[in-house]
C-alpha atoms as a printed R data frame, in Angstrom:
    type eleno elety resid chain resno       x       y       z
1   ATOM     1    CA   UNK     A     1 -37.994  -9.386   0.751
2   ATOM     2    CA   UNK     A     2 -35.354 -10.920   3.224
3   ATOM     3    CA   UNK     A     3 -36.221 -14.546   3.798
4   ATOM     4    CA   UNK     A     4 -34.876 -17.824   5.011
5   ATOM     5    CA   UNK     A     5 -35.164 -21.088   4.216
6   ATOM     6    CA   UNK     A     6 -35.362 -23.887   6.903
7   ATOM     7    CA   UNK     A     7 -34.467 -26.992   5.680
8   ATOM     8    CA   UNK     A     8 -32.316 -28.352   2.950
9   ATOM     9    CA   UNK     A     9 -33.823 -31.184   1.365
10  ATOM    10    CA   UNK     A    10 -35.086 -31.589  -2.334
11  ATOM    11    CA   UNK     A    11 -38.150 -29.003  -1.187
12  ATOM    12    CA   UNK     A    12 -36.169 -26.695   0.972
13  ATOM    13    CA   UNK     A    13 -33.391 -26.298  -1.803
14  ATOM    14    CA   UNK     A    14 -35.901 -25.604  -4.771
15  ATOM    15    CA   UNK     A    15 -37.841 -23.230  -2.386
16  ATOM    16    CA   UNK     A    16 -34.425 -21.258  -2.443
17  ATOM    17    CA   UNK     A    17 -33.485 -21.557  -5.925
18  ATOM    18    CA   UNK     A    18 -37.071 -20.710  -6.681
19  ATOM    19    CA   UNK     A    19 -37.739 -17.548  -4.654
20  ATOM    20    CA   UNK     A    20 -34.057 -16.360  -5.787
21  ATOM    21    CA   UNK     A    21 -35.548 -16.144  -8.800
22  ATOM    22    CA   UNK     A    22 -38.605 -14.227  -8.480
23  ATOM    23    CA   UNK     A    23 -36.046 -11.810  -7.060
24  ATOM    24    CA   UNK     A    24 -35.695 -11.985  -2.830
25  ATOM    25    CA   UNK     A    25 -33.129 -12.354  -0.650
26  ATOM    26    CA   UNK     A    26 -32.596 -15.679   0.678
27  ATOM    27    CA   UNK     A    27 -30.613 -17.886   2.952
28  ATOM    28    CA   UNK     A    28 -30.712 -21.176   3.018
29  ATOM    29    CA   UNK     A    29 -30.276 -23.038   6.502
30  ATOM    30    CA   UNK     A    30 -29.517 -26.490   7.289
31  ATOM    31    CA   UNK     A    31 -27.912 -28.308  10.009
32  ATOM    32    CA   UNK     A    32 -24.209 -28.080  10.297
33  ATOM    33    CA   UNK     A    33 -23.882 -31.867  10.115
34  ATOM    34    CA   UNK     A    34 -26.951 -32.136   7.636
35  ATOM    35    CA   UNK     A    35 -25.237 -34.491   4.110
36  ATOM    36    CA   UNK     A    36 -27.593 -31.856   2.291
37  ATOM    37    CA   UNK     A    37 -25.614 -28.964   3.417
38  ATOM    38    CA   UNK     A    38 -22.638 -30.580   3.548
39  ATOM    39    CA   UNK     A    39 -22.872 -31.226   0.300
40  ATOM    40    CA   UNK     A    40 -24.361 -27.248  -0.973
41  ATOM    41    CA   UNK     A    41 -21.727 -25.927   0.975
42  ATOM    42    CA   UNK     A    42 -19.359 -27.919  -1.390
43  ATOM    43    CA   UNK     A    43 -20.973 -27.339  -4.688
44  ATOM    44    CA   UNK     A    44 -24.016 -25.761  -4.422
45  ATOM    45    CA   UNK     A    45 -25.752 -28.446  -5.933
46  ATOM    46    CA   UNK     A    46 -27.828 -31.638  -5.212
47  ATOM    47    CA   UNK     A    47 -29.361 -34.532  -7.563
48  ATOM    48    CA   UNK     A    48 -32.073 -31.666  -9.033
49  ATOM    49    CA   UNK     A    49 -30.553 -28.448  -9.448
50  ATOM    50    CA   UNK     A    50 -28.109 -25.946  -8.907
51  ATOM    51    CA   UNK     A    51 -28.763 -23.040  -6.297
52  ATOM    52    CA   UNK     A    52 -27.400 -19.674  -7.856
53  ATOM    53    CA   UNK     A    53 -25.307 -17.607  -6.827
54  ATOM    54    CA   UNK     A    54 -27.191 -14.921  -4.941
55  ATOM    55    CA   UNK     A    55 -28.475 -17.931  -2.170
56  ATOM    56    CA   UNK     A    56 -27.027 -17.895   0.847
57  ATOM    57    CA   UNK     A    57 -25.915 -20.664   2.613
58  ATOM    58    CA   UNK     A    58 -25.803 -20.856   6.346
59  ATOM    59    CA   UNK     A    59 -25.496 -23.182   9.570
60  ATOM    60    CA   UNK     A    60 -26.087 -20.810  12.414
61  ATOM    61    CA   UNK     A    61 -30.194 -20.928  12.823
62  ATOM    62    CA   UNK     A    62 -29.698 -17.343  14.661
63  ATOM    63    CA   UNK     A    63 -28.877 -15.708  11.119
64  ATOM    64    CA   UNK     A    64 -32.828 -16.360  10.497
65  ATOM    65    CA   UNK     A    65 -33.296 -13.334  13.135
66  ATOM    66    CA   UNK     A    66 -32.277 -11.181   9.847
67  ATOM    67    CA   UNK     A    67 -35.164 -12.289   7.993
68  ATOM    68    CA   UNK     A    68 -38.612 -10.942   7.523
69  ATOM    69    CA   UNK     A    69 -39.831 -14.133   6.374
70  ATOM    70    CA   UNK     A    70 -39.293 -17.775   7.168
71  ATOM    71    CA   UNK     A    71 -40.260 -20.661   5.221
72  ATOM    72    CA   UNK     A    72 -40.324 -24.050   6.936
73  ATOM    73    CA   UNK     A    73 -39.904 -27.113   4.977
74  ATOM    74    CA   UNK     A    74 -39.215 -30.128   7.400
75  ATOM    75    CA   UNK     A    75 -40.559 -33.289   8.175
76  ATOM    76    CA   UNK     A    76 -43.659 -33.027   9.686
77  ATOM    77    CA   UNK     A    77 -43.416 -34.635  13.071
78  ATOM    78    CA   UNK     A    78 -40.248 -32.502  13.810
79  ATOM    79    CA   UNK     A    79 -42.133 -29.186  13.656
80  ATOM    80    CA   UNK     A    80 -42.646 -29.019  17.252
81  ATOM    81    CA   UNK     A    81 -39.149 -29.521  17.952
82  ATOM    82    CA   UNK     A    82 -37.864 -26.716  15.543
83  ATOM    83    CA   UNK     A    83 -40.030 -23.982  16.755
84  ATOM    84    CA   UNK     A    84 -38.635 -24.738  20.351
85  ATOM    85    CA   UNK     A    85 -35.244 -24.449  18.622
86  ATOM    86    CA   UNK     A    86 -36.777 -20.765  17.117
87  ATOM    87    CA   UNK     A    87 -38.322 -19.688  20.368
88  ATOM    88    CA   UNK     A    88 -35.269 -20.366  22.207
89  ATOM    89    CA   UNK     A    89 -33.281 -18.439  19.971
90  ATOM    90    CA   UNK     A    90 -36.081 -15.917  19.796
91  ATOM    91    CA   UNK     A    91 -37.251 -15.790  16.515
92  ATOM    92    CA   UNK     A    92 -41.180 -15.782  17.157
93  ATOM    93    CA   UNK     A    93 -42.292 -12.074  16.118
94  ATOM    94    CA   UNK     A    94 -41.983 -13.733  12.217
95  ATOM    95    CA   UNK     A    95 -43.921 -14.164   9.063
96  ATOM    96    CA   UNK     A    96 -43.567 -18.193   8.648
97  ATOM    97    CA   UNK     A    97 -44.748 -19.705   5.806
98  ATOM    98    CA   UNK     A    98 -44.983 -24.080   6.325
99  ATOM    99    CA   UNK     A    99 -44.092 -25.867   2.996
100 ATOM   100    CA   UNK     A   100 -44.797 -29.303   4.120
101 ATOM   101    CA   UNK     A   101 -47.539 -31.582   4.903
102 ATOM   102    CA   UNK     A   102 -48.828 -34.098   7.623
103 ATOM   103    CA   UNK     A   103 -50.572 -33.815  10.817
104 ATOM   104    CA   UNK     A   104 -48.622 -34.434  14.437
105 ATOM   105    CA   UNK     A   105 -49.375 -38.093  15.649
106 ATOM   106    CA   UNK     A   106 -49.456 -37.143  19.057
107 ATOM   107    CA   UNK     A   107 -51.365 -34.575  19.110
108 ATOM   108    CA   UNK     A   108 -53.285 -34.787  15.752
109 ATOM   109    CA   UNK     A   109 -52.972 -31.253  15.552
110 ATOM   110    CA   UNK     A   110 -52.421 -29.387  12.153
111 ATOM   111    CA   UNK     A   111 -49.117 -27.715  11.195
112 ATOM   112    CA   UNK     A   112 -50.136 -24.393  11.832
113 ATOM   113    CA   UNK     A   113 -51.644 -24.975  14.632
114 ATOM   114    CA   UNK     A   114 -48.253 -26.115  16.133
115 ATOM   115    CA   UNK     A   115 -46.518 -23.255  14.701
116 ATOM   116    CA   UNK     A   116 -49.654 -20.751  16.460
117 ATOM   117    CA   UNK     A   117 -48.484 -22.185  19.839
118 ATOM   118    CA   UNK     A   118 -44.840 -20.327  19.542
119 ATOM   119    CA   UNK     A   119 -45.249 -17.469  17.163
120 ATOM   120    CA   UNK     A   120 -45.201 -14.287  18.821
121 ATOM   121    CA   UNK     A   121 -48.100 -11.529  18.298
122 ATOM   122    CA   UNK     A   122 -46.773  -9.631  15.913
123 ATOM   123    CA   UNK     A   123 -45.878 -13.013  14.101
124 ATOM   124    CA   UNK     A   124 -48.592 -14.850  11.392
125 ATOM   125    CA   UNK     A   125 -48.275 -18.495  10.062
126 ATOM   126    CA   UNK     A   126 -49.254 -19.381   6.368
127 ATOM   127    CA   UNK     A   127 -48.825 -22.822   4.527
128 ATOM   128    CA   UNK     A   128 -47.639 -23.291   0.961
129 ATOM   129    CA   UNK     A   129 -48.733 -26.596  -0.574
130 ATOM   130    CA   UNK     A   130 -50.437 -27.951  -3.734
131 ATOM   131    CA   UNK     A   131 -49.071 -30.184  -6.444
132 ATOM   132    CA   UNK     A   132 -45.689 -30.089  -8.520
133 ATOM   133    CA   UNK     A   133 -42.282 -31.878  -8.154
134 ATOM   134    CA   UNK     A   134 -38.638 -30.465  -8.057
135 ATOM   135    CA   UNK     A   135 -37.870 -32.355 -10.853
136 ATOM   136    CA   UNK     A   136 -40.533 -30.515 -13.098
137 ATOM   137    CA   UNK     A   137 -40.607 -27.358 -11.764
138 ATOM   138    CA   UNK     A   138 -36.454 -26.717 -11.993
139 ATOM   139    CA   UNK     A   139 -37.337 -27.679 -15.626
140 ATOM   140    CA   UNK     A   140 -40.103 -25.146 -16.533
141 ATOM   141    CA   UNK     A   141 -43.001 -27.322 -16.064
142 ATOM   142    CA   UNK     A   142 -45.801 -25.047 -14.551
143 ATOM   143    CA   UNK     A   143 -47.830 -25.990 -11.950
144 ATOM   144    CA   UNK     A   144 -50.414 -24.096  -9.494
145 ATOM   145    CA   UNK     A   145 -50.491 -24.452  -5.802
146 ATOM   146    CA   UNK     A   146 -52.836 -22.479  -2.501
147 ATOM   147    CA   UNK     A   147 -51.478 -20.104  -0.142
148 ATOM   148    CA   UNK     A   148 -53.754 -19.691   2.844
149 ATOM   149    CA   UNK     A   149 -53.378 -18.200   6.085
150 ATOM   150    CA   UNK     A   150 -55.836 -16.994   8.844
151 ATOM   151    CA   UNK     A   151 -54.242 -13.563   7.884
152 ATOM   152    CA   UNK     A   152 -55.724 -12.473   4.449
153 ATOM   153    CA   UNK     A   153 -53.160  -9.158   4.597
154 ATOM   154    CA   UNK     A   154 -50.272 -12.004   4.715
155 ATOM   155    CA   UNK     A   155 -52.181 -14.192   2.393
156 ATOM   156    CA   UNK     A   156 -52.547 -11.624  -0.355
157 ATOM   157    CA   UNK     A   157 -48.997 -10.540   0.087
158 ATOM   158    CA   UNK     A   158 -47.245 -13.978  -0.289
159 ATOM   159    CA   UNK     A   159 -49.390 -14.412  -3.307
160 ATOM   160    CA   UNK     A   160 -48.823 -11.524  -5.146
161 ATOM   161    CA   UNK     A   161 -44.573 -11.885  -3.997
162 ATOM   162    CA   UNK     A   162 -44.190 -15.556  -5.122
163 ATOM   163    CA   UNK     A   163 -46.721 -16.337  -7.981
164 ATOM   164    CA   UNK     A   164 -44.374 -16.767 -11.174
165 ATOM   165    CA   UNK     A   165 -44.606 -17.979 -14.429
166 ATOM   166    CA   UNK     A   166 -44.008 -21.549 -13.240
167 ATOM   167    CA   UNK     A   167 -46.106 -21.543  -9.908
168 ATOM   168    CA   UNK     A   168 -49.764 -20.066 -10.081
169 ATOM   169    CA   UNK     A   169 -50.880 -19.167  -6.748
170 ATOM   170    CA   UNK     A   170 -53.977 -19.660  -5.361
171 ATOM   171    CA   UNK     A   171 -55.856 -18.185  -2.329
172 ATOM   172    CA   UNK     A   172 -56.359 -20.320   0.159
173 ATOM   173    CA   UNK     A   173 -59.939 -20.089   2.288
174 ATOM   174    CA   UNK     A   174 -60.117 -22.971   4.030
175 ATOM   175    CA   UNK     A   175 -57.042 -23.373   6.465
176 ATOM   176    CA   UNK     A   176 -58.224 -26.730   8.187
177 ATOM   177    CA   UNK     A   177 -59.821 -28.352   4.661
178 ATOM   178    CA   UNK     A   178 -56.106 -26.801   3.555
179 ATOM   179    CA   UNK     A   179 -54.063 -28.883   5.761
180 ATOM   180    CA   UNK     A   180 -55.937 -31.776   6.030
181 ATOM   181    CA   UNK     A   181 -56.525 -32.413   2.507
182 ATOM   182    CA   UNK     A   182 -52.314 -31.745   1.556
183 ATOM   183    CA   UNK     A   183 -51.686 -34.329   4.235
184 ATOM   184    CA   UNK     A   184 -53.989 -37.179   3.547
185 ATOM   185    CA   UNK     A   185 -53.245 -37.470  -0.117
186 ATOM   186    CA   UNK     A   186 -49.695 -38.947   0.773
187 ATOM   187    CA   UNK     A   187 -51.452 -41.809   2.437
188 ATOM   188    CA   UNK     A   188 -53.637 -41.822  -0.709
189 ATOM   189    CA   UNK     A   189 -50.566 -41.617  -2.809
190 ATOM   190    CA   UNK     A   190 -49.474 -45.102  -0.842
191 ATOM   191    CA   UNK     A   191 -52.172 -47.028  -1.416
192 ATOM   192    CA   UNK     A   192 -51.819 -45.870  -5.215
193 ATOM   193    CA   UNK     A   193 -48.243 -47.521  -4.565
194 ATOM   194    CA   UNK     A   194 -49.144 -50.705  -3.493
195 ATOM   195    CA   UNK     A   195 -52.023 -50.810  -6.258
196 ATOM   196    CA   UNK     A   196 -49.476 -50.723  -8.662
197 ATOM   197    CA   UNK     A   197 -47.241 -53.593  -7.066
198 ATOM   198    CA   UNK     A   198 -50.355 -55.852  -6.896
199 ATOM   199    CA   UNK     A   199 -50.818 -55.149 -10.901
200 ATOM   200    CA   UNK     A   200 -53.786 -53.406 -10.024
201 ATOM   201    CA   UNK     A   201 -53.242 -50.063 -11.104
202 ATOM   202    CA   UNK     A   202 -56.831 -49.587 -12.776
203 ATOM   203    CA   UNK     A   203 -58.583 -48.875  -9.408
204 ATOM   204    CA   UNK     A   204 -56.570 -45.665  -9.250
205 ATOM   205    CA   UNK     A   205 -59.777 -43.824 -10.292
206 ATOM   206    CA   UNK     A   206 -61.965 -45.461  -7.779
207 ATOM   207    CA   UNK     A   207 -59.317 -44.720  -5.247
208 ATOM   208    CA   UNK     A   208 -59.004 -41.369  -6.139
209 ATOM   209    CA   UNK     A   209 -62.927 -40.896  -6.027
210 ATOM   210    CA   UNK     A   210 -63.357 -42.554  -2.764
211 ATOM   211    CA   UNK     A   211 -60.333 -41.041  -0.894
212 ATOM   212    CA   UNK     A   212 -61.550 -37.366  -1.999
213 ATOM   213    CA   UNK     A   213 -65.098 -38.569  -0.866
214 ATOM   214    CA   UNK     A   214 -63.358 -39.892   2.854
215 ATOM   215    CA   UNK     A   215 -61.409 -37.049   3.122
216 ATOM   216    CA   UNK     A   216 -64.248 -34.371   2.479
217 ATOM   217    CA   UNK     A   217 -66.029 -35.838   5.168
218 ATOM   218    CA   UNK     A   218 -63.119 -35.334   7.897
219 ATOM   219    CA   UNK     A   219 -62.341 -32.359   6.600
220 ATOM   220    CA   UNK     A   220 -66.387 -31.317   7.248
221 ATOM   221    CA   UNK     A   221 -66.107 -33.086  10.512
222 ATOM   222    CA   UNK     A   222 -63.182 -31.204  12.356
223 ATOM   223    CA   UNK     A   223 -64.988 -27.388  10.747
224 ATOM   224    CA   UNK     A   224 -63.659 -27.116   7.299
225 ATOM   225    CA   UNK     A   225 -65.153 -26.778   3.862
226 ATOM   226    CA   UNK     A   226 -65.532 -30.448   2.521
227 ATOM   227    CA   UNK     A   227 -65.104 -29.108  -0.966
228 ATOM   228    CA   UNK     A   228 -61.375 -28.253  -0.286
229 ATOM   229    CA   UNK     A   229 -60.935 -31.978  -0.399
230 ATOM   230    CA   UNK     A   230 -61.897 -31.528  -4.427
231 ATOM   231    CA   UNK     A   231 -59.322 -28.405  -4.894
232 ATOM   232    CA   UNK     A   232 -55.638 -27.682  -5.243
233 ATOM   233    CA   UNK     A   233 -54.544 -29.560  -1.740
234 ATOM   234    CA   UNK     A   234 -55.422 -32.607  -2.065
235 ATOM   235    CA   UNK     A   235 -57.787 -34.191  -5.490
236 ATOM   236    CA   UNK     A   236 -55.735 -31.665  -7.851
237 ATOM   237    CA   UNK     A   237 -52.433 -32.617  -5.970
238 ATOM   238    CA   UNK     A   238 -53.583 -36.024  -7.165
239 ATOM   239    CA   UNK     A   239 -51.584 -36.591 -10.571
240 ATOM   240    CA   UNK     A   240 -48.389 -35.896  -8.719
241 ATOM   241    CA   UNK     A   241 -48.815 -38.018  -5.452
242 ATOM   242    CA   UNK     A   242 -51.037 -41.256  -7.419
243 ATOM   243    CA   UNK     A   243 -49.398 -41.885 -10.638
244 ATOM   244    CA   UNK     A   244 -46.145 -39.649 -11.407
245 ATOM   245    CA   UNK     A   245 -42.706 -41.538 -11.170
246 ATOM   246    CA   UNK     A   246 -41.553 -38.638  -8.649
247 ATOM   247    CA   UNK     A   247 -43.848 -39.690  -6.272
248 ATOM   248    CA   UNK     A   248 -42.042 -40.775  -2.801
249 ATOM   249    CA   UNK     A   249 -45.405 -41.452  -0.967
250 ATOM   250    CA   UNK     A   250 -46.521 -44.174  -4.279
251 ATOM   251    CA   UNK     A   251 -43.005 -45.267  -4.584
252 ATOM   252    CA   UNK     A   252 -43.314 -46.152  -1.177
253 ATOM   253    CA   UNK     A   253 -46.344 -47.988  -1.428
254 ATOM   254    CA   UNK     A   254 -44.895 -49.986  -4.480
255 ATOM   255    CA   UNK     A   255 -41.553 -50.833  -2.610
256 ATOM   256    CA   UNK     A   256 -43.512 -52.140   0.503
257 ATOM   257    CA   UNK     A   257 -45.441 -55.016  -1.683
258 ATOM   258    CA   UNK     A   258 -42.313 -55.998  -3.061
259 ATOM   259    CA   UNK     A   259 -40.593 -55.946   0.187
260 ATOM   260    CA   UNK     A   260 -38.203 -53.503  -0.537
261 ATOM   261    CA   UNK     A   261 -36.284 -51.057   1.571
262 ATOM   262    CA   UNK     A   262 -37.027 -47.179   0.908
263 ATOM   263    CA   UNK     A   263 -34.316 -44.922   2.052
264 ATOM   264    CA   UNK     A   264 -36.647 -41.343   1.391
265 ATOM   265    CA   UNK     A   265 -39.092 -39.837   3.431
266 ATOM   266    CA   UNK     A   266 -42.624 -40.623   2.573
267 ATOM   267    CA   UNK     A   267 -44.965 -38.751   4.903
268 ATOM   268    CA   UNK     A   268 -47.783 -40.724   4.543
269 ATOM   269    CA   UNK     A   269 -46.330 -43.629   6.528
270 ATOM   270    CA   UNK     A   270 -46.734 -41.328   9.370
271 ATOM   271    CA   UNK     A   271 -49.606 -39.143   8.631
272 ATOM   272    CA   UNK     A   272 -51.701 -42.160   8.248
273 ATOM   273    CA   UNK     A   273 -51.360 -42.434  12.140
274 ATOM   274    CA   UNK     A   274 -52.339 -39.212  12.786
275 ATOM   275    CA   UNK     A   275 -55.677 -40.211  10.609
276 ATOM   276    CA   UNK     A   276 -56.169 -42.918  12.637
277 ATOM   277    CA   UNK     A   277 -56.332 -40.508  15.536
278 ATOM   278    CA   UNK     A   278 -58.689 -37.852  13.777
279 ATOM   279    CA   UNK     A   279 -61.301 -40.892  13.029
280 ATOM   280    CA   UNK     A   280 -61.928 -41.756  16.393
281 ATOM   281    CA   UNK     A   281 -61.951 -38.093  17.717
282 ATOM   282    CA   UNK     A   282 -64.365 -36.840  14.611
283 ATOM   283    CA   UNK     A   283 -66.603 -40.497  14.134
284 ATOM   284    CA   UNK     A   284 -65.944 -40.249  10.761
285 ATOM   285    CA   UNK     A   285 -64.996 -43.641   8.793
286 ATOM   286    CA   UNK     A   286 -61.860 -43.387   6.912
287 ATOM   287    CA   UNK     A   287 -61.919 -46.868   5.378
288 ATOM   288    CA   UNK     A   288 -59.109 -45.926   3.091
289 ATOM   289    CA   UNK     A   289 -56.552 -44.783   5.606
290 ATOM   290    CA   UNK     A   290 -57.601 -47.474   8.036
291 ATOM   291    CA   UNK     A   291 -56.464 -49.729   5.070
292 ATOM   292    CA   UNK     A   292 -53.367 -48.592   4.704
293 ATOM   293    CA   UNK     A   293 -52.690 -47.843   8.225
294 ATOM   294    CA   UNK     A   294 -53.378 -51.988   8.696
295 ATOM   295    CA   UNK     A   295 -51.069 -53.207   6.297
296 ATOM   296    CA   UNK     A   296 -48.390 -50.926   7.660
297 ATOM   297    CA   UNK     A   297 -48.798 -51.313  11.124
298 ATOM   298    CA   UNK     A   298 -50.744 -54.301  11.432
299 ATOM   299    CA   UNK     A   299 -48.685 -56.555   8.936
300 ATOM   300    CA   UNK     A   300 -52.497 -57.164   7.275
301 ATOM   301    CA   UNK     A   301 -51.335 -59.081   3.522
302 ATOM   302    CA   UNK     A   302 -52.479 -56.175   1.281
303 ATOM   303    CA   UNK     A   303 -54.878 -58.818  -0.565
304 ATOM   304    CA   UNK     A   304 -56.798 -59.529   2.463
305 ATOM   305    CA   UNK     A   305 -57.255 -55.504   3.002
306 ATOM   306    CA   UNK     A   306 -58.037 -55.308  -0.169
307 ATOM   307    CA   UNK     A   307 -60.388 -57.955  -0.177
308 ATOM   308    CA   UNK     A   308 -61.816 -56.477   3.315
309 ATOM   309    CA   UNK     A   309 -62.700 -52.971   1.601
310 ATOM   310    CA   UNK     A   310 -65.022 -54.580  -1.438
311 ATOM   311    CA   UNK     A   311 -66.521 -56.659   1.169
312 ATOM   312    CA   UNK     A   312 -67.380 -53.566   3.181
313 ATOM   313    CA   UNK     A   313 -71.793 -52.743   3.211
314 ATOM   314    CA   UNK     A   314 -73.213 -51.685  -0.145
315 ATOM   315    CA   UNK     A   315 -74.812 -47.956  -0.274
316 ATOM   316    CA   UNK     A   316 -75.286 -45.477  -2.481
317 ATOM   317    CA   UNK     A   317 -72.357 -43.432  -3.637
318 ATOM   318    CA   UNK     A   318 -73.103 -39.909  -2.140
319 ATOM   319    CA   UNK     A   319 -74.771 -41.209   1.275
């Protein structure tokens, strides 16, 4: 299969070393001013891993019209403004497959439900998400992640192409409990993060059981499956976002109570927004989120939020 690669990031970059190697045809675009690219186009390289040499590097977004496939892997609130880029240049009538995660803050709308407004008829949109780092994967550390689309003929394909004896792929059944889930365990995987820099890293579990219990509600709220919030996307994607060292969403949330400066992307800091949104259009309390979305935005100390949750009415677990 012909495919390209949007973005050239950490993600973007394994994505092309990765499907390389389970034996497609891939270019790999990024911005012509991008340091990412700049630096590929030099040595093919990054920080992780080394793309080989059947990847195909490339500036000019119109090659992509070659492709039968596109995988997106951006930051989330620049979706919209890609796809305008793709439509413009015509490339709608496309298989894409989204390999990120987060929810549009001004919209609140999922990621394929952006990419639905642009792709052409005879186009389909998938996402790709579950658990597993770069850093573990390049190294032949398995892990399994979902494929799910509202096309089960593309779903079943994409499967069956990119499963692999490091990724185990999954099908997906639940598009909305999907999304939703992959995006809301960043903000979980910050307020792991700042648990940690308060010294408070045993109420991990309890934050892992109540932010899968928040999240299955929204998730049943806005139409989805509430048990998604328990699968692949966002409780088994857990162990990578609350307590591994690769983590940029719990690094973030560490590096924020010491009052440090983080220079990567951690899309919780703006999913969490989005959340914020989704609360008040569903009526669904996401005391979590609204924690973390306080001490980011609100400049709450994270003792008194802390503090604030406990404090919060006493009920039964399951209510």
């Amino acid at each position: 299969m012909k495919i390209t690669v949007i973005g050239c990031g950490r993600w973007g970059t394994f994505l092309a070393w990765y499907l390389e190697r389970v034996g497609h045809d891939v270019t790999l675009y990024g911005r012509v001013n991008s340091r990412h690219m700049i630096t590929l186009m030099k040595t093919r390289r990054n920080d992780i891993l080394e793309l080989g040499n059947g990847v195909t590097l490339s500036t000019n977004l119109s090659d992509a019209k070659e492709s039968e496939l596109i995988i997106i892997s951006v930051d989330s609130q620049g979706l919209r403004a890609l796809f305008e880029e793709l439509s413009a240049a015509g490339i709608t009538d496309k298989q894409f497959v989204l390999c990120m995660k987060g929810i549009e803050i001004s919209t609140g709308k999922r990621l394929s439900e952006i990419a639905d407004e642009f792709v052409g008829e005879n186009g389909s949109v998938a996402v790709w998400i579950g658990p597993g780092h770069v850093q573990e994967f390049y190294a032949g550390i398995p892990n399994c992640m979902v494929i799910d689309s509202k096309n089960e003929e593309v779903k079943k394909q994409l499967v069956d192409e990119f499963s692999s004896d490091i990724i185990r792929l999954y099908y997906g059944d639940d598009l909305i409990g999907n999304e939703i889930g992959a995006a809301a365990k960043n903000v979980i995987g910050i307020a792991a993060g700042m648990l940690d820099g308060l010294n408070l890293s045993s109420l991990k579990g309890a934050l892992m059981a109540r932010g899968a219990r928040e999240i299955s509600r929204l998730i049943k709220a806005m139409g989805g499956n509430e048990l998604s919030a328990y699968g692949l996307c966002h409780l088994g994607d857990y162990e990578a976002t609350v307590f591994s060292q690769f983590s940029h969403n719990r690094k973030f949330g560490e590096a924020f109570i010491a009052g440090e400066k983080c220079e990567w992307l951690a899309e919780g800091y703006y999913t969490v927004c989005a959340l914020m949104k989704l609360e008040e259009i569903y009526d669904v309390e996401l005391p979590i989120c609204r924690t973390v979305y306080d001490v980011l935005y609100k400049n709450v100390p994270p003792k008194i939020a802390l503090d604030a949750l406990f404090e919060r009415r006493l009920k039964k677990e399951f209510y």
